[in-house]
Wavefront OBJ file of the C-alpha trace (Angstrom):
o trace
v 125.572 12.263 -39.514
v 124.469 14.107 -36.603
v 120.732 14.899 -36.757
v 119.795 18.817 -36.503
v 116.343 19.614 -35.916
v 114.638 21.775 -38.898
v 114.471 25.553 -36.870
v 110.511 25.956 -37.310
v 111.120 28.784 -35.381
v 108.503 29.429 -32.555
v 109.381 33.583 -33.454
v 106.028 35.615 -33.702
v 105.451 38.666 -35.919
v 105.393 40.261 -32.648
v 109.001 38.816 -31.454
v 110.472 40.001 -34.534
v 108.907 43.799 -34.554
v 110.533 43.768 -31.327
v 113.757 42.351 -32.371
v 113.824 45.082 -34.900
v 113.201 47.931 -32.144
v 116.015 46.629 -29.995
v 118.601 46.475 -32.480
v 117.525 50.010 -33.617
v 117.819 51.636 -30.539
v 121.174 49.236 -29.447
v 122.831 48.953 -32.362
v 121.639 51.659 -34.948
v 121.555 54.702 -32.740
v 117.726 55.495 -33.439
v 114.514 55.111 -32.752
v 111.588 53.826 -35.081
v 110.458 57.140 -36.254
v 113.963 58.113 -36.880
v 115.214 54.987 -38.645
v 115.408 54.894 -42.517
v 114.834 51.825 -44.778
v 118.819 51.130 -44.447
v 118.468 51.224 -40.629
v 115.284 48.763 -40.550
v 117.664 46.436 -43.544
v 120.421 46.698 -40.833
v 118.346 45.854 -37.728
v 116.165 43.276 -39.370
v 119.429 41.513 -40.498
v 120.798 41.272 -36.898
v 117.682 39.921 -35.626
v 117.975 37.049 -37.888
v 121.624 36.446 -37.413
v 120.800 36.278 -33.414
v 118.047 33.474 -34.517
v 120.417 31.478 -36.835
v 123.396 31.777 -34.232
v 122.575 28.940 -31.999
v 122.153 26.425 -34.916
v 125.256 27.816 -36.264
v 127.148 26.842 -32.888
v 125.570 23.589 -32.931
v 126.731 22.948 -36.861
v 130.706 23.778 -36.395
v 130.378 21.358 -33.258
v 128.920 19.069 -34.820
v 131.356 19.599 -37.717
v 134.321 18.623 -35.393
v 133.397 16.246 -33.194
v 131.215 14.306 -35.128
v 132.015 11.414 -37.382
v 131.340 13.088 -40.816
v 133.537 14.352 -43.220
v 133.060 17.881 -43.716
v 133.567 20.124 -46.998
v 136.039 22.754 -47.628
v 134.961 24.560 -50.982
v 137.782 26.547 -52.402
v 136.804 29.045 -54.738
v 138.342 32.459 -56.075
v 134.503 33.647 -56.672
v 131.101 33.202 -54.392
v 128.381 34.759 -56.462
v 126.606 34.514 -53.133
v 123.259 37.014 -54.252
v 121.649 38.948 -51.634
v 121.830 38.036 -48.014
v 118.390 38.886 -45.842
v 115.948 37.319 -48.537
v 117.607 34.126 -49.019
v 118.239 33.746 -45.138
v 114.656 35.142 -44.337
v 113.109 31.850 -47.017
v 116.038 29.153 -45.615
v 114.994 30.283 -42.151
v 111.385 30.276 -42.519
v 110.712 33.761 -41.361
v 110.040 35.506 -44.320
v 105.936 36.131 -43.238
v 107.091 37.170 -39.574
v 109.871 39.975 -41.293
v 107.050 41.050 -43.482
v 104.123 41.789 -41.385
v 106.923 42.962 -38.297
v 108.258 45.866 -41.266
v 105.064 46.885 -42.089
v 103.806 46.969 -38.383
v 107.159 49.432 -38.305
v 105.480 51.583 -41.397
v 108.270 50.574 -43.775
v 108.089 48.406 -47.128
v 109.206 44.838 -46.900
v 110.947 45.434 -50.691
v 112.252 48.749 -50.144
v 114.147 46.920 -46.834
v 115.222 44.547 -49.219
v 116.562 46.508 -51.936
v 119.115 48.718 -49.512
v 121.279 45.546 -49.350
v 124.071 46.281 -51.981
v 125.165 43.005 -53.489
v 128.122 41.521 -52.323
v 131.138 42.140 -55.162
v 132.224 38.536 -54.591
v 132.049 36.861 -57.972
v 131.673 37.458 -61.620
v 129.575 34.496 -63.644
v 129.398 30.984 -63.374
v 132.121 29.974 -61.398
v 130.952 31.953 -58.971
v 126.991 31.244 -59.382
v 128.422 27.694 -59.024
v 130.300 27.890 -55.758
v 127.266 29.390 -54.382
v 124.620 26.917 -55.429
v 127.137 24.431 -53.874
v 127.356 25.790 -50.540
v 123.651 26.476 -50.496
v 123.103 22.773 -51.169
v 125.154 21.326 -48.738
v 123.544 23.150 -45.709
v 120.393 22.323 -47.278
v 121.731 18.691 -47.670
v 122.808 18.868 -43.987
v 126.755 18.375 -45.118
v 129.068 20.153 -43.028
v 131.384 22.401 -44.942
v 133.055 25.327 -45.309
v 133.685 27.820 -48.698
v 136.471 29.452 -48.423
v 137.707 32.514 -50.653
v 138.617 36.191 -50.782
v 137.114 39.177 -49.280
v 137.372 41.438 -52.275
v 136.924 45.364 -51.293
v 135.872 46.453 -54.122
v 134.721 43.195 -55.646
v 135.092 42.696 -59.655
v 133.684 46.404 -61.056
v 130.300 48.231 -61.502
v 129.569 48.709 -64.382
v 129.063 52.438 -66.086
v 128.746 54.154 -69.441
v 130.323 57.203 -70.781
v 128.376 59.909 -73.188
v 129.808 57.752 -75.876
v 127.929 54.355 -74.759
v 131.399 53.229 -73.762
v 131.606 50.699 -70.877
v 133.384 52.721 -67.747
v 134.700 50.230 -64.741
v 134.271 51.376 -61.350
v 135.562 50.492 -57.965
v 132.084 48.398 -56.102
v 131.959 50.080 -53.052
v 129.551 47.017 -51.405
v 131.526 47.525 -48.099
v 131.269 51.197 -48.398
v 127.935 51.097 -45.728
v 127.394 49.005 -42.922
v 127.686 45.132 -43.211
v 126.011 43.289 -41.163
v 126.503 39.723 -42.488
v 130.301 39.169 -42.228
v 131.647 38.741 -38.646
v 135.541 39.511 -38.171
v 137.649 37.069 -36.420
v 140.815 39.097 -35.792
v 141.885 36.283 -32.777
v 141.702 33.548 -35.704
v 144.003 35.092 -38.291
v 146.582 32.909 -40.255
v 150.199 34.431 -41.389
v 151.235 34.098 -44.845
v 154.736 34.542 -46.620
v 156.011 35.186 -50.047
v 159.074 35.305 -51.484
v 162.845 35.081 -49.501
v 164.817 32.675 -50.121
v 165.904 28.662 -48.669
v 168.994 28.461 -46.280
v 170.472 25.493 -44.632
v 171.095 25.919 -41.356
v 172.149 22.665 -39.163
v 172.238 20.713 -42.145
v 168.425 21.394 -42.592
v 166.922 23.902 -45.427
v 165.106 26.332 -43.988
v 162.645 28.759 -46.053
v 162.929 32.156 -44.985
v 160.228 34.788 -46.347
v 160.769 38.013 -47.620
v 157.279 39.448 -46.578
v 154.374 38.061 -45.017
v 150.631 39.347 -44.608
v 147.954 38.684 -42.122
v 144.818 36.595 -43.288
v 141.623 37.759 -41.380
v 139.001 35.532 -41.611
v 135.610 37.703 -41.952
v 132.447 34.503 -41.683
v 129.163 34.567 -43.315
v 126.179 32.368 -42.519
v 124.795 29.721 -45.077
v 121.727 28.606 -43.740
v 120.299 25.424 -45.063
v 116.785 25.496 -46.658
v 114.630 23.885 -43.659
v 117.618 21.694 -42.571
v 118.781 23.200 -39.280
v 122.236 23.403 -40.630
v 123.837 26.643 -40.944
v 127.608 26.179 -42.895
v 129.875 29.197 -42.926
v 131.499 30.414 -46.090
v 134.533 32.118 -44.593
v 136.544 34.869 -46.766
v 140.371 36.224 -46.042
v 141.110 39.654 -45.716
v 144.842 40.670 -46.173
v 145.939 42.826 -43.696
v 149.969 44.257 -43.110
v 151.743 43.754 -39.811
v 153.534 46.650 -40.066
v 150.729 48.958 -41.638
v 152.098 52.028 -40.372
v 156.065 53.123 -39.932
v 155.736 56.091 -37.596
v 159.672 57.001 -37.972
v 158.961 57.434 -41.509
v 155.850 59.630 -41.061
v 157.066 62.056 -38.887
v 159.974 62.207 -41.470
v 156.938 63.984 -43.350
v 157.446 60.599 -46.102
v 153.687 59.819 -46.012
v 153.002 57.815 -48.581
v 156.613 55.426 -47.870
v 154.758 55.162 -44.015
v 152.042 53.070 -45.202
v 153.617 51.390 -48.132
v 153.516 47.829 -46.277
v 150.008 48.401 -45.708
v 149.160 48.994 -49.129
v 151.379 46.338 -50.417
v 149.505 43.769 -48.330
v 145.915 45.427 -48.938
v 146.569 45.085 -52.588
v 145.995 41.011 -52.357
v 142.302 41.408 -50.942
v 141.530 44.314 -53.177
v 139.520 43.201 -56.212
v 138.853 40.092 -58.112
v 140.703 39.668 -61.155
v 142.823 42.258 -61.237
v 144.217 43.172 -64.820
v 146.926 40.750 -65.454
v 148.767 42.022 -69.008
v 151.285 43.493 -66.743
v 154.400 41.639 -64.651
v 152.540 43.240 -61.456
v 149.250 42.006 -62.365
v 150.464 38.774 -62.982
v 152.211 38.633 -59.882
v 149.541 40.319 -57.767
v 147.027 37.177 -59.617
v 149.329 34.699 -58.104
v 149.515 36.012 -54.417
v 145.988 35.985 -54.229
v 145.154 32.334 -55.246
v 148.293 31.655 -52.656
v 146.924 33.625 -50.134
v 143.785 32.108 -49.610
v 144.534 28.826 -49.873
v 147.279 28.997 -47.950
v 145.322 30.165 -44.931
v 142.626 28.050 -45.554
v 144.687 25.012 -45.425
v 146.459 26.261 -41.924
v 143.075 27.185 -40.982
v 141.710 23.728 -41.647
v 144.011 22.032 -39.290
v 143.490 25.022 -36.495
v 139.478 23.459 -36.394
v 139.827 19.704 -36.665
v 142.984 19.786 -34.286
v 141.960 22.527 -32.146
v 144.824 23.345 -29.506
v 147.056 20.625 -31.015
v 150.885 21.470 -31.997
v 151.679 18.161 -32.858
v 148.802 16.664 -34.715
v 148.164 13.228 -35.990
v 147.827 14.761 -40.088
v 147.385 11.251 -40.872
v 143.528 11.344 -39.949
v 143.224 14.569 -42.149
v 141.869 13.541 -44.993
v 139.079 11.471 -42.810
v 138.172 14.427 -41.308
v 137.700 17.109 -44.642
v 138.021 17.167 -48.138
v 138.768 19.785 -50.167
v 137.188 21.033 -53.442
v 139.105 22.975 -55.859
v 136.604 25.272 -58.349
v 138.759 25.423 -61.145
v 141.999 25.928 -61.275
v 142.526 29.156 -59.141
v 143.188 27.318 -56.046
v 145.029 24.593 -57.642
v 148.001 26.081 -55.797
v 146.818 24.495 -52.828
v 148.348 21.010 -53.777
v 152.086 21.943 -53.709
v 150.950 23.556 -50.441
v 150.114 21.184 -48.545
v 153.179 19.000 -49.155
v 154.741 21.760 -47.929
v 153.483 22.064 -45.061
v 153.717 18.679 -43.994
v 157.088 18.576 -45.003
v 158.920 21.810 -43.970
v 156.084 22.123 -40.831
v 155.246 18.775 -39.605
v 157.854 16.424 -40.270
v 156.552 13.778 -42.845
v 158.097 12.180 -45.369
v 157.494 12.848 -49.099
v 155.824 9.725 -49.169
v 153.445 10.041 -46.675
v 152.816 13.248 -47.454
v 152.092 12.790 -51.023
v 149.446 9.944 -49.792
v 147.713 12.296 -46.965
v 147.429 15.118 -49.995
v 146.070 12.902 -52.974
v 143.313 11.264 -50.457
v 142.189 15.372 -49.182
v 141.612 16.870 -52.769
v 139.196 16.692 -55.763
v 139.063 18.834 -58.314
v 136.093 20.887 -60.964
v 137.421 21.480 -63.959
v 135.294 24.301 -65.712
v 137.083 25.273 -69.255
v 139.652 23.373 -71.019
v 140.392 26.173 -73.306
v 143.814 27.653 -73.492
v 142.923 30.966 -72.384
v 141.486 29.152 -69.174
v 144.828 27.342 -68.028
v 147.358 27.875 -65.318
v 150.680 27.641 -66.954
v 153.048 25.551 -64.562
v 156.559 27.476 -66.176
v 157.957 29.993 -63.616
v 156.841 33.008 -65.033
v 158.948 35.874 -65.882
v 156.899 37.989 -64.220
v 157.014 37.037 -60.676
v 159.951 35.128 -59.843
v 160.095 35.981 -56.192
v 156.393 34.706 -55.631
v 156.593 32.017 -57.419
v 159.571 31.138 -55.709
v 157.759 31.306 -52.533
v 154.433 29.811 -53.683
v 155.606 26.741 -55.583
v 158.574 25.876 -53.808
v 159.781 22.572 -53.425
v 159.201 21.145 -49.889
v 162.728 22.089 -48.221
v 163.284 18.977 -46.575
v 162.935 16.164 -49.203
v 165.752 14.716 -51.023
v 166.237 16.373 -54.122
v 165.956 12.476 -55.989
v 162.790 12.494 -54.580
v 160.015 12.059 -57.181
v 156.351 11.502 -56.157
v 154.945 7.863 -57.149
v 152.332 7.587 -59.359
v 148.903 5.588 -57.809
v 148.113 3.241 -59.714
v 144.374 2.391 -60.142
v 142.556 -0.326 -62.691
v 141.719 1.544 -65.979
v 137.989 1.284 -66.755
v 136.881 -0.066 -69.864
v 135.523 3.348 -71.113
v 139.268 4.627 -71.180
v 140.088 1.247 -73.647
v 137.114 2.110 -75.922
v 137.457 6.029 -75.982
v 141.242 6.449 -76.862
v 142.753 10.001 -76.789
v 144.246 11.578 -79.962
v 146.216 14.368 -81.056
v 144.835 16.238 -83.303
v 146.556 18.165 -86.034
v 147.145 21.967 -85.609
v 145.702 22.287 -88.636
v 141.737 20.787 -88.030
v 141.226 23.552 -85.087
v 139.787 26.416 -86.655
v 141.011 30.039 -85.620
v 142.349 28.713 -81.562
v 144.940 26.636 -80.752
v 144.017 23.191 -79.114
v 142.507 23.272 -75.892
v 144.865 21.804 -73.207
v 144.220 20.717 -69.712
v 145.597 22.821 -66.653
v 149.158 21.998 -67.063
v 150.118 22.773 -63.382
v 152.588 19.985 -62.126
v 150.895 19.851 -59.465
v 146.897 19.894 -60.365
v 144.925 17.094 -61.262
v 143.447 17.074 -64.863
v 140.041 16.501 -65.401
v 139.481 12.700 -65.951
v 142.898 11.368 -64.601
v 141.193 7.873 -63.758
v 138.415 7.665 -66.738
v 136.051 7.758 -63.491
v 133.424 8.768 -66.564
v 133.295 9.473 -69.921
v 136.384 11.870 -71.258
v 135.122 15.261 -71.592
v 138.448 15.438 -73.893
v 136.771 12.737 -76.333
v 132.725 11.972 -76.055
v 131.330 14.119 -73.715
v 132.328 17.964 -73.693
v 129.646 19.629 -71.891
v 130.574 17.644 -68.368
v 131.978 19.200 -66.001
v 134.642 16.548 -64.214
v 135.473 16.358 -60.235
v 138.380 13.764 -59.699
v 141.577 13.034 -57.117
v 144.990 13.599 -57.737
v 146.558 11.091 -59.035
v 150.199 11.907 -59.815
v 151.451 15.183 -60.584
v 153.874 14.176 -63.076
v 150.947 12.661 -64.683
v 150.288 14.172 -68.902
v 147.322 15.521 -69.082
v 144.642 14.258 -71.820
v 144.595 15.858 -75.066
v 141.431 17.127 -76.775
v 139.794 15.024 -79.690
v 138.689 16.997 -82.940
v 135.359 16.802 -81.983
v 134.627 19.958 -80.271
v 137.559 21.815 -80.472
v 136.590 25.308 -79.248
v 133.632 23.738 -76.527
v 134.168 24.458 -72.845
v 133.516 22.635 -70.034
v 130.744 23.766 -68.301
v 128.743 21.786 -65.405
v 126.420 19.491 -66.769
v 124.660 18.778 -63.226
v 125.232 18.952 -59.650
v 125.657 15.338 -59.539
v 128.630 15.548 -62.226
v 130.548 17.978 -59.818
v 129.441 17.606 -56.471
v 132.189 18.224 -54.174
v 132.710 14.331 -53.083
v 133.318 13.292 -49.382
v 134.873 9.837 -50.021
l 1 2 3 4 5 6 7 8 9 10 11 12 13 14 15 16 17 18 19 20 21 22 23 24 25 26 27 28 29 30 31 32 33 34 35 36 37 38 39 40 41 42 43 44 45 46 47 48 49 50 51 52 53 54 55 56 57 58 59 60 61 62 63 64 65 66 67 68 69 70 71 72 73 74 75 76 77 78 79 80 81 82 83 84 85 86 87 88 89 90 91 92 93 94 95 96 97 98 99 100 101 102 103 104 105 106 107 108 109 110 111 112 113 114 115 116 117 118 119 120 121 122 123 124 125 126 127 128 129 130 131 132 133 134 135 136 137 138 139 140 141 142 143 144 145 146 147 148 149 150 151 152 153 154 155 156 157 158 159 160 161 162 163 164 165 166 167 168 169 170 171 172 173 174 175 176 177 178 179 180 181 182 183 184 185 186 187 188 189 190 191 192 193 194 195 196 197 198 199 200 201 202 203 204 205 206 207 208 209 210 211 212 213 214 215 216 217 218 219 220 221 222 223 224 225 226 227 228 229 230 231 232 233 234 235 236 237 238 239 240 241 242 243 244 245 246 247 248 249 250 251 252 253 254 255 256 257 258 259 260 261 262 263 264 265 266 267 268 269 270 271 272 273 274 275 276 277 278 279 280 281 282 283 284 285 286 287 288 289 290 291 292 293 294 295 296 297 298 299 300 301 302 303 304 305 306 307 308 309 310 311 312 313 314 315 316 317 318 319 320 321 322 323 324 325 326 327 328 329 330 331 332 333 334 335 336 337 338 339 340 341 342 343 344 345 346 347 348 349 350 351 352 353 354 355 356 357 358 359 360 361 362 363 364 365 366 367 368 369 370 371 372 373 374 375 376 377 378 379 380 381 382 383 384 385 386 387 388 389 390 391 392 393 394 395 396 397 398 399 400 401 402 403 404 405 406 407 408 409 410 411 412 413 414 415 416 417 418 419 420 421 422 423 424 425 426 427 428 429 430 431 432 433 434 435 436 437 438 439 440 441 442 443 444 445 446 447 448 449 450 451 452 453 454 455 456 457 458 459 460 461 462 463 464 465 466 467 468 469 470 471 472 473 474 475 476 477 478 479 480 481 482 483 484 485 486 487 488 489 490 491 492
C-alpha cells in the first residue's frame, strides 16, 4: 500500500481566520461584519475542503495506479452525520477553526449547528455504511461508497395537534451545500425498460427510457491517516427535461414530464412501496445506482480505455453489497460483460463471483428481495434483470465448488415446521437468483443455525444455489452486525 503522510497540517489559527475572510468576500458575497453564522459555516467549510483537496488528489491516484485493491461500498443509505465537525477532528484542525471563529466574533457551536444533516439514511444500515467508510480512510484502504443523492432524503419528522406523527419533505439541499462537488463531465447513462431485438443474428437490447446519473462527491477524510476516500452519490437527471414544442402549446406540465419522470428516481429514500408505482419506482432506484456505479468503476481503473482487459477487474476493486438493495448489481454485471464487452458466460460468471461480497443484515421475510417478476413493474424488471442478450439460452451458470468446512457437517440445516414459529412466517434468505445468501460456503458459523446475531459477508457462489433455511432456534431474531470484523468489506 502506498504510504500517505498523516496531514499534521502546518495551518495557523491565523491561516485559517484568513481562509475564512477570503471565502467570505469570494465566495459568500460579504464581508465579516456582514456575514451570519450560515455564511462563517459556509466559508469555514471551503477552507477545509481547499486543505483536504491535495491529499484527496493524491488518494484517487494512488487508488489507480497503485497495487492495492480498492473498495467500492454499495449502499442504498449513508447515515453520514454532520460534515465540518467530523472533518475539522479527522483533519486535525478543530483548535485552529475554533480560536479563527471566535477571532471572527462568532460561536464555534452556533457555526456548527447551521449545517442541516444530510437526509441520506434512516438507521442502521445506514449508521453502518458510514462507520465503514470512515474506517477505511482511517485504515488507509482506498475505496469508494457509492449510493443515492436523495433530495429530500427519508422525512422530517412532525406532529399534528393530535400528537400524530406528520412526514415532511427534508429540505437538507434547500441552502447552500458546500460538501458535495458535481461532476456533470463524469455522468453515466442508464436505461429501463424496451425490449430485445435480433438484428444480424445478434440480440440487441433496446431501452425504452434512459436517465442521466450525475455523480455529486463528498470527502471522507481518514482520522490522522492522510487518506481522504470519496463517497460518491448519483443524481438522476432527464435528457430531455424540457419539450419546448409542447410548452409553447401552453401543455406545461406534459413539457417537463421526462424531467419529472427521471427526477422521481433520486427523490427520496424509501419511497412508499404498497402501490405498483412505488414498487416500481423502489426497483429503478437500486438499478440506477448500481448500474452507474458499476460503469463508473471501469471509467477509473481503465481510464480512456474502450476495450479493456475486464479480466484484471476484480484485482483491481471489490465490491460490497449492504444488504440486499444493491443486490441487483450481480445480474448487472454479467450483463455488461456480455451484451457490452464480449465475454462469454463463463468468463463472465468467474470475473463477477471473484468482484462481489455480500452483508446480509435481516433474514426476516419482511426484509427480502423477492426474485419473481413482479406484477407491478414488468417493464423495469424486464430491463433490470434481463438475461444477458448474447448467451445461449442452454446456458446455465456452474456452480464453484469449494471444500465444505467441518462446521457445515456438525451444524446441519433444518426445516422447521410452520407450526413452531410463533405469529411470522419463517425467516428466509434473500431469494434473488442472483444474490448470494448469507453463509453460502459455511466460511463461519450459520447465522441460520448457532449464531443469529452475526452479521455474514461472503462471495457468490452460484446463483442457482438454495438458500439456507432457518433453525427453530430464533425464529423471529435478525441479523444484525455483531462487529466490524464479522462484516468488513473484504479485499481478497
Amino acid at each position: 500500500m502506498t504510504e500517505i503522510t498523516a496531514p499534521k497540517s502546518p495551518v495557523t489559527t491565523a491561516e485559517f481566520a484568513d481562509g475564512i475572510r477570503e471565502q467570505l468576500k469570494y465566495s459568500q458575497g460579504v464581508t465579516v461584519e456582514q456575514a451570519t453564522p450560515a455564511d462563517v459555516y459556509v466559508a469555514s467549510s471551503l477552507v477545509v475542503r481547499h486543505y483536504l483537496q491535495d491529499a484527496w488528489f493524491k488518494t484517487q491516484q494512488d487508488m489507480v495506479n497503485g497495487n492495492t485493491k480498492a473498495v467500492g461500498y454499495l449502499s442504498a443509505e449513508f447515515l453520514m452525520g454532520k460534515q465540518l465537525r467530523n472533518a475539522l477532528l479527522n483533519a486535525g484542525m478543530i483548535d485552529q477553526f475554533d480560536e479563527a471563529v471566535k477571532d471572527l466574533g462568532f460561536e464555534p457551536q452556533d457555526v456548527i449547528d447551521v449545517e442541516h444533516e444530510p437526509g441520506l439514511g434512516n438507521g442502521g444500515l445506514g449508521r453502518l455504511a458510514a462507520c465503514f467508510i470512515d474506517s477505511l480512510a482511517s485504515l488507509g484502504v482506498p475505496a469508494f461508497g457509492y449510493g443515492i443523492q436523495y433530495k429530500y432524503g427519508i422525512f422530517e419528522q412532525a406532529f399534528d395537534k393530535d400528537g400524530k406523527q406528520i412526514e415532511k419533505p427534508d429540505y437538507w439541499l434547500t441552502n447552500e451545500e458546500p460538501w458535495g462537488h458535481i461532476d456533470y463531465n463524469r455522468s453515466q447513462k442508464v436505461s429501463f425498460g424496451g425490449e430485445v431485438v435480433e438484428e444480424n443474428g445478434k440480440k440487441i437490447w433496446k431501452p425504452a427510457w434512459s436517465v442521466r446519473a450525475v455523480p455529486v462527491d463528498y470527502m471522507v477524510p481518514g482520522y490522522a491517516s492522510g487518506r481522504v476516500n470519496t463517497l460518491r452519490l448519483w443524481s438522476a437527471k432527464s435528457y430531455d427535461e424540457f419539450d419546448l414544442l409542447t410548452f409553447n402549446k401552453s401543455e406545461y406540465l406534459d413539457a417537463v414530464k421526462p424531467q419529472v419522470k427521471a427526477e422521481n428516481i433520486s427523490k427520496i429514500l424509501y419511497p412508499e412501496d404498497s402501490t405498483p408505482q412505488g414498487k416500481a419506482l423502489r426497483l429503478e432506484q437500486q438499478y440506477f445506482f448500481v448500474a452507474a456505479s458499476l460503469h463508473d468503476a471501469i471509467r477509473v481503473f481503465y481510464p480512456g480505455q474502450s476495450k479493456p482487459d475486464l479480466t484484471t477487474f476484480p484485482s483491481k476493486i471489490t465490491f460490497q453489497l449492504n444488504d440486499t438493495h444493491p443486490v441487483i448489481g450481480i445480474p448487472e454485471l454479467m450483463r455488461i460483460l456480455i451484451d457490452e464487452y464480449g465475454y462469454d458466460w463463463d468468463t463472465a460468471w468467474s470475473i463477477t463471483t471473484k468482484t462481489f461480497n455480500y452483508t446480509c443484515h435481516t433474514l426476516l421475510v419482511q426484509g427480502a428481495r423477492q426474485s419473481g417478476p413482479p406484477n407491478c413493474c414488468p417493464a423495469t424488471w424486464k430491463s433490470s434483470t434481463r438475461s444477458t442478450s448474447t448467451s445461449s439460452p442452454n446456458s446455465r451458470p456452474r456452480p464453484v465448488t469449494r471444500p465444505r468446512s467441518s462446521a457445515c457437517a456438525s451444524s446441519p440445516t433444518r426445516r422447521t415446521p410452520r407450526s413452531a414459529w410463533h405469529t411470522s412466517p419463517p425467516p428466509v434468505a434473500p431469494t434473488s437468483t442472483a444474490s448470494p445468501n448469507c453463509t453460502p460456503n459455511c466460511s463461519r458459523t450459520s447465522p441460520f443455525v448457532t449464531s443469529p446475531t452475526s452479521t455474514a459477508t461472503s462471495s457468490p457462489t452460484s446463483p442457482t444455489a438454495s438458500p439456507p433455511v432457518a433453525s427453530s432456534a430464533s425464529p423471529t431474531r435478525a441479523c444484525p452486525p455483531s462487529s466490524p470484523k464479522a462484516s468488513a468489506p473484504t479485499s481478497g
